[in-house]
GUTOR-226228 format. One record per residue (C-alpha): residue in one letter; y, z, x. Coordinates in Angstrom, 1 decimal. Layout:
REM residues N
atom res = A	py = Y	pz = Z	px = X
...
REM end
This chain:
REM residues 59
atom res = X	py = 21.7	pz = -126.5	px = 89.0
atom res = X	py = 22.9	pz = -123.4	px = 90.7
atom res = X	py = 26.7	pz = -122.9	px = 91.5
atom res = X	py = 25.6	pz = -122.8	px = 95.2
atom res = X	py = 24.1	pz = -126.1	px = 94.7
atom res = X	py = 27.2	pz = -127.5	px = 92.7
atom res = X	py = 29.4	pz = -126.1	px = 95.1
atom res = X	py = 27.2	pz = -127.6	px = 98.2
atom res = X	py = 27.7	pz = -131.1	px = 96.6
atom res = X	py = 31.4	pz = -131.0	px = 95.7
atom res = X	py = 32.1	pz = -130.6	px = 99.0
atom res = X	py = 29.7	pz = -132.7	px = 101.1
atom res = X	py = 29.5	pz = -135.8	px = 98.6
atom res = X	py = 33.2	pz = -136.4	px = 99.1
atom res = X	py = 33.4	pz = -135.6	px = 103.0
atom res = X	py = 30.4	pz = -137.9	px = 103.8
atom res = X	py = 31.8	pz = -140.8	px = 102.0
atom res = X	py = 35.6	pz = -140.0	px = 103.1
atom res = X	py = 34.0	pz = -139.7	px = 106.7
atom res = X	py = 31.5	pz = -143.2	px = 106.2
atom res = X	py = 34.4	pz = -145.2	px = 104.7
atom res = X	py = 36.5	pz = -143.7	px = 107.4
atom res = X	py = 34.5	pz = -145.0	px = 110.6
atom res = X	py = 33.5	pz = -148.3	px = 108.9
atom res = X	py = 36.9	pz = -149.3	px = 108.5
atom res = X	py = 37.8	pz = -148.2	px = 111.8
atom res = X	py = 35.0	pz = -150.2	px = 113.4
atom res = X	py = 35.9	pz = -153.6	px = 111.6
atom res = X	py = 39.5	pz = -153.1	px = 112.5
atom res = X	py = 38.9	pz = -151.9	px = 116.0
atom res = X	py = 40.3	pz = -148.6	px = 116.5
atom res = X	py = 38.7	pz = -145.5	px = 117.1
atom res = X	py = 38.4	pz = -143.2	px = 115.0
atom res = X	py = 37.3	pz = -140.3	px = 117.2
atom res = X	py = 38.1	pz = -140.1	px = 121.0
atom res = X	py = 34.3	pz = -139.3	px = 121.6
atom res = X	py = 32.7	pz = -141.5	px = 119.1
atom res = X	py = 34.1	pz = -145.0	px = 120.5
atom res = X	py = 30.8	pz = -146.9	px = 118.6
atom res = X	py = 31.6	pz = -145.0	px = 115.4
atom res = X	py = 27.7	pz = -144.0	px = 115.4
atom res = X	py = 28.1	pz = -140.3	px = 115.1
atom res = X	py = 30.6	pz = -140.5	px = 112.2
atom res = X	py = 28.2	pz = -143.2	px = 110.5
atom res = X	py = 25.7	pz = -141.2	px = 111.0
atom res = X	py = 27.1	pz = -138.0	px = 109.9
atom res = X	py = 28.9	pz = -139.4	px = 106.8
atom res = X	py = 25.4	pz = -140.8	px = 105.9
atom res = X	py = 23.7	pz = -137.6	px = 106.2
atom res = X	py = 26.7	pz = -135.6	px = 104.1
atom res = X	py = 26.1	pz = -138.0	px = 101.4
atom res = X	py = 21.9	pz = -136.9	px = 101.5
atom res = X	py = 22.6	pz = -133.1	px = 101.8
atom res = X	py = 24.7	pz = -133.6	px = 99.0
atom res = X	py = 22.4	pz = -135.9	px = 96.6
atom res = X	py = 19.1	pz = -133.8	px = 97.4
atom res = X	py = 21.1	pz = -130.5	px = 96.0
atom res = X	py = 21.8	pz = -133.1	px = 92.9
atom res = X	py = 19.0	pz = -131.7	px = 90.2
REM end
């Protein structure tokens, strides 16, 4: 594994499950977590695809 590719997932594994843990816990307590994102869809979605940038650089 490269240090670009360990660098790549140190970040983005952490941020997509911080940001995926973040909205789901919003949603099931009712508050918004973003001002735009009232369904939590975009913060779902882009925690989820952190967490796939970050396990396809995984080698």
């Amino acid at each position: 594994m490269s240090r670009a590719d360990k660098a790549v997932m140190a970040v983005t594994l952490p941020a997509g499950i911080a940001l995926f843990i973040a909205t789901e816990i919003a949603n099931f307590s009712g508050h918004e977590l973003f001002s735009w994102d009232p369904h939590h869809f975009f913060g779902q979605v882009g925690g989820m695809a952190l967490i796939v940038v970050a396990v396809t650089r995984w080698r």
